[in-house]
C-alpha positions in Angstrom: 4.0 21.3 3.5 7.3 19.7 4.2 9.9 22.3 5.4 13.9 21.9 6.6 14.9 18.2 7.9 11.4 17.1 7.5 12.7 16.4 3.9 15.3 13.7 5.0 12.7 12.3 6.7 10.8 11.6 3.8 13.3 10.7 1.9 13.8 7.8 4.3 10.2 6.7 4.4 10.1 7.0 0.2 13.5 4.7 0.4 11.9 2.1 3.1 8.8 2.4 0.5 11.1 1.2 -2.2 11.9 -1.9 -0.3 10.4 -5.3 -2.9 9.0 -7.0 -0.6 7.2 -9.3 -3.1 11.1 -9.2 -5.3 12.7 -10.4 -2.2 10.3 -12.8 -1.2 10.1 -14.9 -4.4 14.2 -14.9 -4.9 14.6 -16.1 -1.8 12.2 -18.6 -2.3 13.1 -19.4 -6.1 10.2 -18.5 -7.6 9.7 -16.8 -10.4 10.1 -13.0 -10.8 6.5 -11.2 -10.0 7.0 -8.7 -12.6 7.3 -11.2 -15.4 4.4 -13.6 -14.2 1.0 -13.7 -13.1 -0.2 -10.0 -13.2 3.5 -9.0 -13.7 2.4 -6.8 -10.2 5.1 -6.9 -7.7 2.6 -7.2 -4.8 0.4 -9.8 -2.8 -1.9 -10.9 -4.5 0.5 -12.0 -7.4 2.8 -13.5 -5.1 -0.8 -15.6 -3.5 -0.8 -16.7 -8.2 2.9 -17.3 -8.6 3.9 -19.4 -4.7 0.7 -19.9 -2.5 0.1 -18.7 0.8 3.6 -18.5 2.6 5.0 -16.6 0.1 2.0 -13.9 0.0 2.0 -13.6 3.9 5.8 -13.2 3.7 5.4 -10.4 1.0 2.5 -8.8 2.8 4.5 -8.5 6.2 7.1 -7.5 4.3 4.7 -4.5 2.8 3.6 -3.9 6.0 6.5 -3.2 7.9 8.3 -1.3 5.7 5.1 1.3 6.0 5.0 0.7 9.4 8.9 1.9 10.1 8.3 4.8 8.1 5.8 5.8 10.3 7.7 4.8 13.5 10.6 6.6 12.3 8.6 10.0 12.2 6.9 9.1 15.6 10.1 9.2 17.0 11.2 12.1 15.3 8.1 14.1 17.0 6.3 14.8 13.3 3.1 16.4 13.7 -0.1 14.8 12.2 0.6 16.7 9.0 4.6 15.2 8.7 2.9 11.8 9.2 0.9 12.0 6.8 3.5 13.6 4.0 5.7 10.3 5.7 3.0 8.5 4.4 2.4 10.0 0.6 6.5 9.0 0.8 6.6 5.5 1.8 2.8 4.6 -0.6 5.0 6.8 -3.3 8.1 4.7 -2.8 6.3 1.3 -3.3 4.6 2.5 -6.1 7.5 4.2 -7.8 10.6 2.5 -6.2 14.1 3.5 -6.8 15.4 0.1 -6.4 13.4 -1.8 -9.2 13.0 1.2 -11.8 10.0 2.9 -10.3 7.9 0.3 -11.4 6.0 -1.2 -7.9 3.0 -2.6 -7.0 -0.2 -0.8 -5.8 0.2 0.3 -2.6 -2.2 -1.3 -0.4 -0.4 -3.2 2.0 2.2 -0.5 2.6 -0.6 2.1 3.1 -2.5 -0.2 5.3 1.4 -0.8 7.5 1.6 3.2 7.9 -2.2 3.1 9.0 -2.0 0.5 11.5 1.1 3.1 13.4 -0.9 6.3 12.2 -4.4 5.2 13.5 -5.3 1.6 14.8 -9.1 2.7 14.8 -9.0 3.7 10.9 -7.2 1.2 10.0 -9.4 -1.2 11.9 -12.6 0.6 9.6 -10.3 0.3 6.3 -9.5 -3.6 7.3 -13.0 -4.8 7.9 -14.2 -2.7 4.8 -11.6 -4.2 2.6 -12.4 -7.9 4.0 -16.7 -7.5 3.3 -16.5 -6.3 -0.1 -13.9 -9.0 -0.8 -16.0 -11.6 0.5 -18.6 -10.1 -1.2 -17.5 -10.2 -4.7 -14.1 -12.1 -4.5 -12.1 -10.0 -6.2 -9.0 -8.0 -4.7 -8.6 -5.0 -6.7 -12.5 -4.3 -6.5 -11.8 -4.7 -2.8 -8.8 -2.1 -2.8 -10.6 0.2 -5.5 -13.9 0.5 -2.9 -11.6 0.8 0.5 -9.7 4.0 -1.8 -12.7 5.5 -2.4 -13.7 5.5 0.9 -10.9 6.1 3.1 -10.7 10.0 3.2 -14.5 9.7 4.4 -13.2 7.1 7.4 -9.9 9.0 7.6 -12.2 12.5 8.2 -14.1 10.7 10.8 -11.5 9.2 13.0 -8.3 11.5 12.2 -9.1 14.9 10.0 -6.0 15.9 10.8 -4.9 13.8 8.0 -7.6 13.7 5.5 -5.8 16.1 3.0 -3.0 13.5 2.5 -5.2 10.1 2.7 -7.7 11.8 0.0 -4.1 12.5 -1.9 -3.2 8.8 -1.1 -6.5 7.3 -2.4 -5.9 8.6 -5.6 -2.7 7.7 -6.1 -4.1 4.1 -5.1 -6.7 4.5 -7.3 -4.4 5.5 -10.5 -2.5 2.6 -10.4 -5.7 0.2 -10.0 -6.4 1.4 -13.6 -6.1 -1.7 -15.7 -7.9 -3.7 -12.8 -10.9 -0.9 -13.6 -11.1 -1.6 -16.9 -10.9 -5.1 -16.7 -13.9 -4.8 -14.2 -16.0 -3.1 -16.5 -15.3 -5.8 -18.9 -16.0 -8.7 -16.6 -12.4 -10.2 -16.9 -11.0 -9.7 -13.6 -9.7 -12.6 -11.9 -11.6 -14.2 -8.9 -10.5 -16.4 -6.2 
């Protein structure tokens, strides 16, 4: 567990989490507001609904990198594998309950997938191509996300176990907030592309 400074440097990462990419992207842009259209999800792949491509690559950079510094940040503060990974359960838990748009966020996977890419290249590599065949697969984005959940502690405990514990904590929390996607999967009404 956390102990002493490590806290502020949580508290940063769950602040950099909080960041609305997807917010951000479409007022700049003038678009409308993700979390009154579409999906009313501030994340991606309602961005891709609600202003095509440029605007979802700009929201999914955005997502990215704000999991992405959060990592840096604790690479440079000399965290051990278990800080980064706590750094991680902070800037995931900052996107999906941000401080900055009344802990209502999106679902997590970008920002999880930006933390990976700093934590381990080689998982994140494995959760990437994983994500991308079930997609193609079945075209659906949530059933992509909900599969790559469910397996990452397995990947994560064979490329870094140091941090299984917090990516098996991660996938749930990912998982949790896929709910209504589940439940529109077992109904056969989730969208397609």
């Amino acid at each position: 567990m956390p102990e002493g400074s490590d806290w502020i440097l949580l508290l940063i990462a769950y602040l950099l989490g909080s960041i609305p990419s997807a917010i951000l992207v479409c007022k700049a842009m003038g678009l409308e507001d993700p979390r009154k259209a579409g999906s009313h999800n501030p994340g991606t792949t309602n961005v891709m609904r609600i202003g095509g491509r440029q605007a979802a690559t700009l929201t999914l950079l955005g997502d990215l990198s704000k999991g992405a510094a959060a990592i840096l940040l604790a690479i440079m503060a000399g965290a051990d594998d278990s800080l980064k990974g706590w750094t991680l359960l902070a800037a995931v838990s900052g996107h999906l309950f941000p401080i900055f748009s009344r802990f209502k966020g999106g679902k997590g996977v970008a920002t999880t997938l930006g933390c990976t890419l700093l934590l381990s290249w080689p998982l994140a590599f494995c959760l990437t191509l994983f994500w991308g065949l079930v997609f193609l697969l079945g075209r659906i984005a949530s059933l992509a996300s909900i599969a790559t959940a469910t397996v990452a502690p397995l990947f994560c405990y064979l490329t870094v176990p140091s941090l299984t514990l917090t990516f098996s904590l991660m996938s749930v929390l990912l998982i949790l907030t896929h709910s209504g996607n589940i439940r529109r999967l077992l109904n056969g009404r989730e969208r397609h592309f």
